[in-house]
C-alpha positions in Angstrom: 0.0 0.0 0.0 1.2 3.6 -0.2 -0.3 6.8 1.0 -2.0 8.9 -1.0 -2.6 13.1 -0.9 1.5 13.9 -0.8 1.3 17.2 -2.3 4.0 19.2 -4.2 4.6 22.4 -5.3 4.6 22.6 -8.9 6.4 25.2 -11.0 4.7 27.2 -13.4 3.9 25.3 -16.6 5.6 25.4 -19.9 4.8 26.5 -23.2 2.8 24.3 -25.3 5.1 22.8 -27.8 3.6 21.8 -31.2 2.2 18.8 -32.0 2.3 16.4 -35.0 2.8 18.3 -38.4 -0.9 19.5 -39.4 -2.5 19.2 -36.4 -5.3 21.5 -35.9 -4.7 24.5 -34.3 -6.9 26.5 -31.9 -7.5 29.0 -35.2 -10.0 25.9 -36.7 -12.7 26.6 -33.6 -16.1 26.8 -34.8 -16.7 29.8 -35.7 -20.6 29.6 -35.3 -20.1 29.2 -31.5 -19.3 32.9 -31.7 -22.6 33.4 -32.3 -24.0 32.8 -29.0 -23.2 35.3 -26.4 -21.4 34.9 -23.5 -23.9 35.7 -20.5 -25.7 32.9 -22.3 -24.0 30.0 -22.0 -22.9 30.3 -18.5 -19.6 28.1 -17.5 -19.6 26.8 -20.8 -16.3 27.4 -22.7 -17.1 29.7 -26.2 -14.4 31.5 -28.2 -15.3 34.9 -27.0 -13.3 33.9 -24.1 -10.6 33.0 -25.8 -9.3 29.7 -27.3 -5.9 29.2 -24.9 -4.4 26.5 -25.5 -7.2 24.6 -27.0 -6.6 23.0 -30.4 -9.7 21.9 -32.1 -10.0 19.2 -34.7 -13.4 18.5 -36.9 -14.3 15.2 -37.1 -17.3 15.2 -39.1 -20.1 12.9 -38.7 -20.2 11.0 -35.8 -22.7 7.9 -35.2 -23.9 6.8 -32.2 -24.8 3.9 -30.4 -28.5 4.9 -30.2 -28.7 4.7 -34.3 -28.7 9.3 -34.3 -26.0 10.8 -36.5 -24.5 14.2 -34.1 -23.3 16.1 -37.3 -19.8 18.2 -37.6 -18.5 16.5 -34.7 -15.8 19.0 -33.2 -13.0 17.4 -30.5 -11.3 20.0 -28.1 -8.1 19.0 -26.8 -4.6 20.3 -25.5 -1.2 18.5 -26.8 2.4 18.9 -24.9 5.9 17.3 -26.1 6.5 16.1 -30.0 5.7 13.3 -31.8 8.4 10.8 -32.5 8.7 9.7 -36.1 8.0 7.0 -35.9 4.8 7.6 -33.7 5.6 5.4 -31.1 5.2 7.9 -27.9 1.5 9.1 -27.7 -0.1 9.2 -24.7 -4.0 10.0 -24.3 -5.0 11.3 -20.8 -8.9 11.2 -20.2 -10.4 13.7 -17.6 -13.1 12.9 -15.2 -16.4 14.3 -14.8 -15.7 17.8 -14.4 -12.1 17.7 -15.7 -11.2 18.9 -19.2 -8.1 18.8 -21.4 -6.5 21.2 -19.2 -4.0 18.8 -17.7 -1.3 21.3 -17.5 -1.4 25.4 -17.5 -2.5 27.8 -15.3 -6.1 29.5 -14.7 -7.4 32.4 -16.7 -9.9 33.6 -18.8 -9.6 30.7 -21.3 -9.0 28.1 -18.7 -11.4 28.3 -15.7 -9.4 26.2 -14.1 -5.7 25.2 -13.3 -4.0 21.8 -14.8 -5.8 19.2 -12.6 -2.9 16.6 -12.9 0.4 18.9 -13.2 2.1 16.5 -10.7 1.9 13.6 -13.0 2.4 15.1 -16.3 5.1 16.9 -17.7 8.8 17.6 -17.8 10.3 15.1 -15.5 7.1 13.6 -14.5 5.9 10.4 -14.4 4.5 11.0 -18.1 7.3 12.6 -19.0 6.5 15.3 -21.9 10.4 15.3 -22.8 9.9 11.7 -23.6 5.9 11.3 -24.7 3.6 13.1 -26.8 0.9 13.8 -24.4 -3.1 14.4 -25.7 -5.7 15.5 -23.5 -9.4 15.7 -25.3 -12.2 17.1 -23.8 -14.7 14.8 -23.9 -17.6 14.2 -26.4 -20.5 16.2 -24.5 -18.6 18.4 -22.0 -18.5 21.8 -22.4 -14.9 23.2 -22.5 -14.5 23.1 -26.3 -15.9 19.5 -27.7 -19.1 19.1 -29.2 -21.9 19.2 -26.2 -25.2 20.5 -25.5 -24.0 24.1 -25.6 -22.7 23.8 -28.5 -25.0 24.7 -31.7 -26.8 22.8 -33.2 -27.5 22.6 -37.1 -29.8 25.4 -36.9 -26.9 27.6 -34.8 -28.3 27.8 -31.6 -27.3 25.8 -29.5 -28.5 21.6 -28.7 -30.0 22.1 -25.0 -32.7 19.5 -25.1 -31.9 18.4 -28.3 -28.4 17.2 -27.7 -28.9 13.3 -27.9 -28.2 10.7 -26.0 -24.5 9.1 -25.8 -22.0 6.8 -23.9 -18.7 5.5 -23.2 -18.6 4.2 -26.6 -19.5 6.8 -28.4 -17.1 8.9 -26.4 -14.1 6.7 -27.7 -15.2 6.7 -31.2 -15.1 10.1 -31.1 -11.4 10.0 -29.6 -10.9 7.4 -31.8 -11.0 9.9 -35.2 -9.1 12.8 -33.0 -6.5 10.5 -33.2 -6.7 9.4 -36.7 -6.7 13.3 -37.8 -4.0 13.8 -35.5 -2.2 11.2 -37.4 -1.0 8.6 -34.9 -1.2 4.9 -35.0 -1.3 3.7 -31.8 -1.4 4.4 -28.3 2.0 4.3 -25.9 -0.6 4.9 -23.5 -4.2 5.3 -22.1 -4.5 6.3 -19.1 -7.5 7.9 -16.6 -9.1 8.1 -13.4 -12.5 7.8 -12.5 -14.5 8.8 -15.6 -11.4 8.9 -17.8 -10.6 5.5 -16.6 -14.1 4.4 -17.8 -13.6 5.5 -21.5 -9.6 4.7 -21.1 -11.1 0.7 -20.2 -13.1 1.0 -23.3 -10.2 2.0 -25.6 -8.9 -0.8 -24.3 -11.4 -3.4 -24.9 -12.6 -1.8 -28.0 -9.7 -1.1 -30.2 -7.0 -3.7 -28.7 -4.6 -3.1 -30.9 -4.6 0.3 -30.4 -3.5 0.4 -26.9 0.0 -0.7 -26.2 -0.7 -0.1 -22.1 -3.4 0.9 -20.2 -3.8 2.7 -16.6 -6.9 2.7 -15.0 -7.7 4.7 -11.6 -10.0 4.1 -9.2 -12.4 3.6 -12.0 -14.2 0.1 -13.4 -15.5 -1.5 -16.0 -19.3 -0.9 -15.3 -21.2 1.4 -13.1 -23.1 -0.3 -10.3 -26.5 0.7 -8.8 -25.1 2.9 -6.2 -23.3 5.0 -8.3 -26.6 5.1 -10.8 -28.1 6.1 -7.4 -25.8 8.9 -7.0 -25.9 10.3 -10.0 -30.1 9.6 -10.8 -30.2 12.3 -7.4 -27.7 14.7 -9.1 -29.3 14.8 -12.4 -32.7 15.4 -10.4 -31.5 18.2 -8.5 -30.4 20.1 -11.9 -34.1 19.2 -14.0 -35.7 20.5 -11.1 -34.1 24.1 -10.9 -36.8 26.3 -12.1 -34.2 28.0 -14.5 -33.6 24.5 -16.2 -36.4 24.9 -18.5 -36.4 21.4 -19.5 -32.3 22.0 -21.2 -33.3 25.4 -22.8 -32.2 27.8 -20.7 -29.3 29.2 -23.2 -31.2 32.1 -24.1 -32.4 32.7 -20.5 -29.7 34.7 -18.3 -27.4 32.5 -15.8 -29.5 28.9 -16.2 -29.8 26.6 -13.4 -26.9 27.3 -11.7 -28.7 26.6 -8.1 -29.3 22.7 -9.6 -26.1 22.4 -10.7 -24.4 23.6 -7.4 -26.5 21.6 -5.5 -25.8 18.3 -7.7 -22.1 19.5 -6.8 -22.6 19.3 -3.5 -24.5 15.8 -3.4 -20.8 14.6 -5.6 -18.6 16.2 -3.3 -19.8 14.3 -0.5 -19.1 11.1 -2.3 -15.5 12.2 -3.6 -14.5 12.3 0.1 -14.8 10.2 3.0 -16.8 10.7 6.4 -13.6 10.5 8.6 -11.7 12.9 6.6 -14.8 15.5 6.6 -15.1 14.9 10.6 -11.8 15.7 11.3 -11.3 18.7 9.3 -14.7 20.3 10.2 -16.5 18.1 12.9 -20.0 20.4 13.5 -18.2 23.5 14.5 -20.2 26.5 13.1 -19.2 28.3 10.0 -17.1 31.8 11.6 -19.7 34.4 12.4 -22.5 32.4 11.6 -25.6 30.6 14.4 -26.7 27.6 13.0 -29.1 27.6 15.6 -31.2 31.2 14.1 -32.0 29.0 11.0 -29.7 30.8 8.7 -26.0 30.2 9.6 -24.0 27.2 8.8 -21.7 24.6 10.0 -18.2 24.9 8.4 -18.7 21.5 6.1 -21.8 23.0 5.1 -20.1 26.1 4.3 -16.9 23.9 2.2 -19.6 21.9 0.3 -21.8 25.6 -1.0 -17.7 26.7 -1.8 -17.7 23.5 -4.0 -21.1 24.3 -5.6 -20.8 27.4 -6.3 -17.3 26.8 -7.9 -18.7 24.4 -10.1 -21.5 26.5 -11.4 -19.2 29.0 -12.3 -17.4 26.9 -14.5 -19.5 24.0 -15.7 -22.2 23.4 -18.1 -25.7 21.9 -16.1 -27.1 20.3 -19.5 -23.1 18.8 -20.5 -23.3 17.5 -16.3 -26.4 15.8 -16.8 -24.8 14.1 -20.4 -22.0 12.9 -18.9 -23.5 11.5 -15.9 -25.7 9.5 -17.6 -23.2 8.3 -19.4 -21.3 7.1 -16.5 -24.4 5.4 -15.4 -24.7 3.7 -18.9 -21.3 2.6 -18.8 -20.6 -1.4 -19.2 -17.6 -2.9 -21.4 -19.6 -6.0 -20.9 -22.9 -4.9 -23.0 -23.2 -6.9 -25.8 -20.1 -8.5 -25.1 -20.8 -11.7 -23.5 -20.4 -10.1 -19.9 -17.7 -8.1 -18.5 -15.5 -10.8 -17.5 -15.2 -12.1 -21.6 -15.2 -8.2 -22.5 -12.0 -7.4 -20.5 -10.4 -10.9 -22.1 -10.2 -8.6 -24.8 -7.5 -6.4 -23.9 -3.8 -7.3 -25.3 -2.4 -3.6 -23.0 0.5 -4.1 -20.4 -2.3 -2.9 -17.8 -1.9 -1.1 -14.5 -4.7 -0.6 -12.0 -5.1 1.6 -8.8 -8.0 1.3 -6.3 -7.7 3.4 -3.1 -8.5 1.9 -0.2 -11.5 4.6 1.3 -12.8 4.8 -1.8 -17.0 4.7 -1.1 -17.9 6.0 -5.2 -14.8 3.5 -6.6 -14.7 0.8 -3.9 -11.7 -1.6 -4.2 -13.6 -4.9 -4.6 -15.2 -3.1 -8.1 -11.9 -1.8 -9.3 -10.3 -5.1 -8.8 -12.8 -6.6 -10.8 -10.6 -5.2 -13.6 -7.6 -6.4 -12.8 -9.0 -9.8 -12.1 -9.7 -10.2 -15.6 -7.5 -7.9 -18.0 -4.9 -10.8 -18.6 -1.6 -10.0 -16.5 -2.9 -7.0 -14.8 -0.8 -5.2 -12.4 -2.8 -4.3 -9.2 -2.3 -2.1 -6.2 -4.3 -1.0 -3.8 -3.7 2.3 -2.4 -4.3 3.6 1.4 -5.5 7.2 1.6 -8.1 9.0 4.0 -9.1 11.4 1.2 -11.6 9.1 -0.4 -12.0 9.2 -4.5 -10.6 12.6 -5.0 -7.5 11.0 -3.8 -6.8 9.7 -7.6 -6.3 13.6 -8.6 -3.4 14.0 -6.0 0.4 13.0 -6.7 1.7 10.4 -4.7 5.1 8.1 -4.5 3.3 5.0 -5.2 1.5 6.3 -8.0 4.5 8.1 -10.0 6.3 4.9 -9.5 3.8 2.9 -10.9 2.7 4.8 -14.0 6.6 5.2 -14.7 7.3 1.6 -14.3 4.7 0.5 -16.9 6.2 3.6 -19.6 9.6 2.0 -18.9 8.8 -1.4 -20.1 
């Protein structure tokens, strides 16, 4: 076992080297998207704020599972170190839930957020960018800069309600032509955590020979009832904000930001663990503020609204409610003879990581994955943090994701 939530300080990030010759640039955004105004789309990405360092490639076309065709398919994503000749050092990091392709870089008016896994990739780290050719998509339905339910539609405003339906799948197909445009062959690596290491599993057991090694993260190969649970309370709390207006709320001010903070909140309480949320608040009463007058709050309170509001800021309700869904969709095993047979599938040198307090991830599900990937390594990692523990750096974990890029 190791410990996880070790915590570094991490210089400021370099410049974003170029990618493979002809790769799309951040000049080939959409340029209907500019369209929409800004005030509109809420914490939806749009070019008006500015494109950063975003590349965008259009991949067309784009059929899905459920038999629609999503039309002029466009794939956000954010590239660092160069392609070898020969190909042979691409590495695709998938995000989580609320992650984008922002692995790396700092916060500003393009980015609302900071690189969300700076620890493990980049010069000298684990995924080393002198050494790999690192991509980082957004995925299919989010809302930082890949086709999604803000995005518009063929009409130019923008999908709301009429975004349809998608999974796992349909996520990696869509990956799948990002990296055909892009030019490469085959994966070095896939690698993700949580939701990433749902799609990164898929790769895996979709395209075999695609994928020379995998890395999966307190993440598994189907989603079980309590996490449908989980998110079927999430997505509820968002479609019933009275701003929702059943997906359409594009055109009408902020949208339903108090849903989406409050499906936040429900998350965040799942990311963490009990034990860890007692001992860094206990029911100590927010500074200032009387819980017992009916208005003030206790501190955890107070550090679950921070999360909420945070997220509302930043993040697109409808794309939430997408990619949740998804998640609860997700099963390598549909159609596939179960998931056991599914996972036969996969040909990668795999790693997997479970942690140990994990109540969204539990280590009995993860393992399921290394059970039956053939020569799987496993490790099972000790942290008090709970789920969100997968985002931090760690010893155990830089060892182990440079290991498997070594051989």
């Amino acid at each position: 076992m190791t410990v996880l939530g070790e915590h570094r300080s991490v210089g400021a990030a370099p410049s974003v080297q170029e990618g493979p010759a002809g790769s799309p640039r951040s000049t080939a955004s959409p340029a209907s998207h500019a369209d929409v105004r800004t005030g509109a789309l809420g914490g939806a990405w749009h070019p008006a704020r500015g494109a950063g360092e975003r590349r965008f490639a259009r991949i067309g076309a784009l059929g899905l599972e459920s038999g629609t065709v999503l039309e002029d398919v466009t794939m956000a994503y954010e590239s660092w170190g160069t392609l070898d000749p020969d190909g042979g050092n691409a590495v695709l990091v998938l995000h989580a839930l609320t992650g984008d392709s922002h692995v790396r870089g700092r916060a500003d008016d393009s980015h609302p957020s900071p690189g969300w896994w700076e620890e493990i990739v980049g010069p000298g780290r684990p995924i080393d960018t002198d050494r790999f050719h690192v991509i980082a998509p957004n995925v299919l339905g989010g809302c930082q800069g890949s086709t999604g339910p803000s995005s518009p539609g063929p009409e130019g405003a923008p999908y709301g309600s009429r975004f349809p339906t998608i999974t796992t799948r349909d996520q990696v197909v869509a990956e799948r032509s990002l990296r055909e445009q892009l030019g490469i062959e085959r994966w070095a690596l896939v690698i993700g955590g949580s939701m990433g290491g749902m799609r990164a599993i898929e790769w895996a057991v979709s395209f075999p020979d695609e994928v020379a090694r995998l890395g999966v993260i307190a993440s598994s190969a189907r989603a079980t009832a309590d996490q449908i649970a989980w998110n079927s309370t999430q997505i509820a709390s968002i479609r019933l904000d009275p701003e929702f207006r059943d997906g359409d709320y594009y055109d009408q001010g902020a949208g339903p930001r108090r849903g989406l903070g409050l499906a936040r909140r429900i998350a965040h309480t799942t990311y963490r663990t009990g034990a860890e949320l007692e001992e860094r608040f206990g029911n100590t009463a927010q500074g200032g503020e009387d819980p017992f007058d009916g208005r003030g709050r206790h501190q955890v309170t107070s550090y679950l609204d921070h999360h909420g509001v945070k997220l509302a800021r930043r993040f697109d309700a409808n794309s939430y409610i997408a990619l949740a869904e998804t998640m609860s969709t997700h099963d390598v095993g549909r159609d596939r003879g179960g998931v056991a047979a599914a996972l036969q599938r996969v040909s990668a040198r795999t790693l997997v990581v479970a942690i140990d307090s994990d109540r969204l991830f539990p280590p009995d599900l993860v393992q399921e994955v290394a059970t039956h990937i053939p020569r799987a390594e496993w490790h099972l990692a000790s942290s008090p943090i709970g789920h969100d523990a997968f985002l931090l750096a760690h010893p155990g974990l830089e060892k182990w994701i440079a290991a498997l890029l070594d051989d």
